[in-house]
C-alpha positions as CSV (number, residue, x, y, z in Angstrom):
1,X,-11.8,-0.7,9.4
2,X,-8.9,-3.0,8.4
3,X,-5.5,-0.9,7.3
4,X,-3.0,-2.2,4.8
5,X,1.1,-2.2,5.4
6,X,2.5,1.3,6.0
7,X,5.5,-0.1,3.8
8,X,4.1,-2.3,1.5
9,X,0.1,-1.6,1.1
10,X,-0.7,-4.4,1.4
11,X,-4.1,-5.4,3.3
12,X,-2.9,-6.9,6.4
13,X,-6.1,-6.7,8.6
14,X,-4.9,-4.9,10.8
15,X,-7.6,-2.2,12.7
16,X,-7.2,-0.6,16.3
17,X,-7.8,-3.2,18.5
18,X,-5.8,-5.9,17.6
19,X,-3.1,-2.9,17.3
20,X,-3.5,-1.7,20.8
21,X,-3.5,-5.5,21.7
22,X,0.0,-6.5,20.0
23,X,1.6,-3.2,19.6
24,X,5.0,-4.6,17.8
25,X,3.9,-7.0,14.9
26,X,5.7,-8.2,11.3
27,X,4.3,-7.7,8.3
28,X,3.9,-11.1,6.0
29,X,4.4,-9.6,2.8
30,X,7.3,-7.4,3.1
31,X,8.8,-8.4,6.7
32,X,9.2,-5.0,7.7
33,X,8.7,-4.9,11.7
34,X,5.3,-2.4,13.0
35,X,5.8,-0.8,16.1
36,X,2.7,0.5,17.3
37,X,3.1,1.3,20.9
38,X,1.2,3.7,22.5
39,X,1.2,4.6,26.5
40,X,-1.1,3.5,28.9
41,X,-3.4,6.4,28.9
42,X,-4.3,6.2,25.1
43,X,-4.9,2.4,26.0
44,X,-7.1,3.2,28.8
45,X,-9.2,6.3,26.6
46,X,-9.4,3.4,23.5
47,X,-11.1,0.5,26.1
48,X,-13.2,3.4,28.0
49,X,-14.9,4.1,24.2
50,X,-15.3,0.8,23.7
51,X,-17.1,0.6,26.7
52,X,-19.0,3.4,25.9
53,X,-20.0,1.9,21.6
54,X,-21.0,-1.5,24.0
55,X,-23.3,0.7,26.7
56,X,-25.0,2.2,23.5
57,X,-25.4,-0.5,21.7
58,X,-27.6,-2.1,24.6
59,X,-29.2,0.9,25.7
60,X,-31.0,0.7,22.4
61,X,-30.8,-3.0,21.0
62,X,-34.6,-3.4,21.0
63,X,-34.8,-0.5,18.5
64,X,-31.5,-0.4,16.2
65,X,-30.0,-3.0,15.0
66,X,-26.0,-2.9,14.7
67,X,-23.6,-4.8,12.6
């Protein structure tokens, strides 16, 4: 799910990973500078349930199909 500008409102496309990927970003509308940084074991818990959403989307991609 995308998020808009925390300033602005704006839809900027932002959504979770490319926020835990580039932390510190600008918004184009309004300019104003996003600082999302989070430590390293909020990183490591976000890629560990990605893993997780990837192992259970093969353990059943003969049955379900997932967007």
């Amino acid at each position: 799910m995308a998020l808009p500008c925390p300033s602005c409102g704006k839809d900027i496309g932002l959504d979770l990973t490319f926020i835990i990927k580039n932390p510190i970003s600008k918004c184009p509308f309004c300019d104003i500078i996003l600082n999302f940084t989070v430590d390293k074991d909020i990183k490591d818990k976000f890629y560990k349930v990605l893993e997780d959403i990837d192992s259970i989307k093969k353990k059943h991609e003969k049955t379900t199909k997932f967007k």
